[in-house]
C-alpha positions, 0 to 999 in steps of 0.5 A, a space after each residue: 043330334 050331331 052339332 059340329 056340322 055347320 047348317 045355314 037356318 033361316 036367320 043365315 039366310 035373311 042376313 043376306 038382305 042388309 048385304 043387298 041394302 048396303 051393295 049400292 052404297 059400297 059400288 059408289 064408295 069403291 067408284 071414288 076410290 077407283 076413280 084417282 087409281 083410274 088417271 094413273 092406271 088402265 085397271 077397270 072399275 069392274 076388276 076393280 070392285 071385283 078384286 076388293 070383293 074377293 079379297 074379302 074372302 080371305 079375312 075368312 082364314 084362321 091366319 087372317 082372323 087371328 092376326 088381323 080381323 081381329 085387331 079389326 075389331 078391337 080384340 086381342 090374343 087371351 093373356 096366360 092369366 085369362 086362358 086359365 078361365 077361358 081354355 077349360 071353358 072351350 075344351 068342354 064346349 069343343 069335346 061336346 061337339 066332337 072337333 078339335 079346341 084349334 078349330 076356332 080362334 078365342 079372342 078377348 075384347 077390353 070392355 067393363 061389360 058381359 059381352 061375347 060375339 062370333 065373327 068370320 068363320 072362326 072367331 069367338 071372342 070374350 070380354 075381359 069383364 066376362 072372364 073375370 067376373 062369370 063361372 066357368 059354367 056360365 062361360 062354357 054357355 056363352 062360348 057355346 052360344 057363339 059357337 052356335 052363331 058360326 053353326 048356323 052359318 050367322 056369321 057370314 053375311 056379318 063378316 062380309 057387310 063389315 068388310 064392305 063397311 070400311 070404305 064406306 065408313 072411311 070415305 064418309 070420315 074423310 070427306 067430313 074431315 076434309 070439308 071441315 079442314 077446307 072451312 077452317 083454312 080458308 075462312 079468311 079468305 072467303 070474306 076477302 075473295 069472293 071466288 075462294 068463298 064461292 069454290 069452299 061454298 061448293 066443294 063443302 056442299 058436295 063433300 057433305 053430301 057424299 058423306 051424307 049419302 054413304 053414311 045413309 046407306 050404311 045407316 039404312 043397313 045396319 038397322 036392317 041388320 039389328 033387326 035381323 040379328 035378334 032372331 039370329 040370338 034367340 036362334 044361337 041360344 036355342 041351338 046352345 041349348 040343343 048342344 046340352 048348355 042350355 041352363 049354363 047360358 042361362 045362368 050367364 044372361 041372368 047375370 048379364 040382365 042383373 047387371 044391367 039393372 043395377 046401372 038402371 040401363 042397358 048397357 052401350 053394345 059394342 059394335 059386334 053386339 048390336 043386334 044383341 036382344 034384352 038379356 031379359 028377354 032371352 033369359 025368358 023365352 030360354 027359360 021357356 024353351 028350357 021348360 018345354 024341352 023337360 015336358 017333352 022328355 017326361 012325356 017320353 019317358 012315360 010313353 015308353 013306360 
């Protein structure tokens, strides 16, 4: 089977529905941003809106992702001592899929966790604790598990709903930071001055609710998008396992599931790997699947005996 063609599976599909819960709450947030550009300019909510949706596209750019979208989300450029790991890894990934190791960009994330994620349609990003402390085995199936993530197109409604979360989240922590900054300064003079008690009574009110409201929104998508997203792992490791690096991501989920037993809890996700499952539960149904895949072989091979 051909994997370096990317196919949409039905988990790229359903990832659309977090995008249809967070769209209203995004419409408010660029309607507050327009509305101070709109005194000063006659540029139209509809342009408007319209413009900050498709420069979203272009965070889709291997330039764009490397430079910036990565910095987004807390990631780095592999350092020479980490590329000695992690470059070996990806050549036997990207030669078993048949396209060049330039194709996508590694990214490496600071963490004290076994951690991967993809995101946009190019970025595969590892943690420092998985480079140092995996095999190159171990890693070539994590890398394969997130190539996986971009085959099967998961990767594009995630990156669109982050690109549509950060109006939504920045006006959400200013209006909170102004409405508390209004309380400290003024709280001197609304006990002298009824009217400026009044004003800082409605303004914190109003601020909190719009706050209170996109972050709601945001809230309301992010769980849907959790929710979604498990399948969209148990997916990526299935389709790992098809590219033929099935028992090598295996051998990384047990060591990710033994160390979160050893601190007695799953560890905090970061912010790309929420929607990440137990790693003991995908070590089992892995396992299974893995299991099934060599029962069908041996029946194979009998049958044409």
């Amino acid at each position: 089977m051909d994997q370096s063609r990317r196919r949409l599976d039905t988990s790229a599909i359903a990832a659309i529905a977090p995008l249809v819960a967070l769209l209203p709450v995004w419409l408010i947030a660029i309607g507050l941003i327009w509305l101070p550009l709109n005194l000063l300019s006659e540029v139209s909510y509809y342009f408007f809106s319209s413009m900050v949706m498709l420069f979203g596209v272009v965070l889709f750019s291997r330039p764009v992702q490397r430079i910036v979208f990565a910095r987004m989300l807390g990631a780095r450029p592999p350092t020479s001592h980490e590329l000695l790991s992690l470059q070996p890894a990806w050549n036997i990934v990207s030669q078993a899929n048949h396209f060049s190791s330039n194709r996508f960009v590694l990214a490496v994330v600071d963490s004290d966790e076994t951690n991967a994620f993809a995101c946009g349609g190019h970025l595969l990003v590892v943690s420092s604790y998985a480079i140092d402390h995996l095999q190159q085995d171990q890693l070539t199936g994590v890398l394969a598990h997130e190539l996986s993530h971009h085959m099967g197109g998961h990767t594009v409604a995630l990156t669109i709903s982050q690109w549509m979360s950060l109006p939504i989240i920045g006006l959400a922590r200013l209006g909170i930071w102004i409405r508390d900054y209004a309380q400290r300064v003024t709280s001197n003079y609304a006990e002298r001055y009824v009217v400026v008690g009044y004003f800082v009574h409605a303004l914190t009110t109003l601020l909190t609710a719009i706050s209170f409201l996109l972050l709601s929104g945001f809230s309301a998508a992010q769980v849907l998008n959790n929710r979604i997203g498990r399948a969209s792992e148990y997916r990526a490791d299935a389709r790992a396992a098809q590219m033929g690096f099935g028992h090598e991501l295996l051998s990384a989920l047990r060591n990710v599931d033994k160390q979160q037993n050893q601190k007695g809890m799953r560890l905090r996700p970061m912010l790309s790997t929420s929607t990440h499952p137990p790693a003991g539960t995908r070590v089992a149904k892995l396992e299974a699947l893995l299991k099934r895949d060599v029962a069908h072989k041996r029946r194979s091979i009998r049958r044409h005996q």
